[in-house]
N, C-alpha and C positions, 0 to 999 in steps of 0.2 A: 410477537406482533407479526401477523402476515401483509406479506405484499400487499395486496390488492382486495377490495372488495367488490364482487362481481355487482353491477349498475343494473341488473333486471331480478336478483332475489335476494342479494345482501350476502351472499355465503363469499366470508373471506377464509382465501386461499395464496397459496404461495405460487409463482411464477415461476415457471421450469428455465433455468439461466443456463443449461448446461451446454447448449452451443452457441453461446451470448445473445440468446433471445431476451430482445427487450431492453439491453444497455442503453442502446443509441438514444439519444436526447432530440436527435432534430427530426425525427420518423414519430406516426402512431403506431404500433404495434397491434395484432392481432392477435388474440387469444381466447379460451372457449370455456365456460367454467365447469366442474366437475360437478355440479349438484345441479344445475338448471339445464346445463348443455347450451346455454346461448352463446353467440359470439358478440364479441365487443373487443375493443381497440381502448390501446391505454399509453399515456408518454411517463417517461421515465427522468428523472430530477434526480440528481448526484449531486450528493455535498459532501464537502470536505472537511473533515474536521483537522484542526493542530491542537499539537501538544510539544508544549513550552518545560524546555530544560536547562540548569545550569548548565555556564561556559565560562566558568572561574579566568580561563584563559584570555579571554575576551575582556577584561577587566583588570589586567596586567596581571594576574598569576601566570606561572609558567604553565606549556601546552601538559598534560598526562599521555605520556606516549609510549606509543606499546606498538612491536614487533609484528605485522601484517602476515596474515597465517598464507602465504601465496607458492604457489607453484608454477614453475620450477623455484626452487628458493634466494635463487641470485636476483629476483626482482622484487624482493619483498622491500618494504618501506618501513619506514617509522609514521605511523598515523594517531592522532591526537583521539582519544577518548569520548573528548566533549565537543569539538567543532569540525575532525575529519580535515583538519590541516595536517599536509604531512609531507614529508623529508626523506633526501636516499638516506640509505645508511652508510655509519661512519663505517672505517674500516675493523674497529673493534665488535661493534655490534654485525657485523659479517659474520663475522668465526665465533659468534654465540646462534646457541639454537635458538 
């Protein structure tokens, strides 16, 4: 699916984004199309999609927690799996890698 379809010959093409031409939602943008050569202006609509995942934890199971890959490694945590709740570490889980 391309961007855009140019409004004076119908040739859909894609939007050159590479120096964030054309994100901004509150501007018209101006753009030229590659088969007609005309210029025309266009606004840009971003939507967001979610996506829904188990959180057993959230539900009174215990958090799934796991060792936070950080550096320098004396500031690593303990971070939950499923919800990103997370805890210093105990003095045991220290002096494991």
């Amino acid at each position: 699916m391309k961007d855009v379809t140019c409004p004076y010959c119908g040739h859909q093409f894609d939007i050159c984004h590479d120096d964030g031409h054309g994100y901004a939602e509150d501007r018209r943008h101006e753009d030229t199309c590659p088969q007609c050569e005309k210029n025309f202006v266009f606004t840009s609509y971003i939507s967001v999609t979610h996506a829904a995942y188990k959180a057993d934890c959230l539900n009174g199971e215990p958090h799934r927690l796991e060792k936070s890959k950080t550096y320098p490694p004396q500031y690593a945590v303990m971070r939950c799996k499923d919800c990103d709740y997370e805890r210093q570490l105990t003095e045991a889980e220290k002096e494991t890698p």
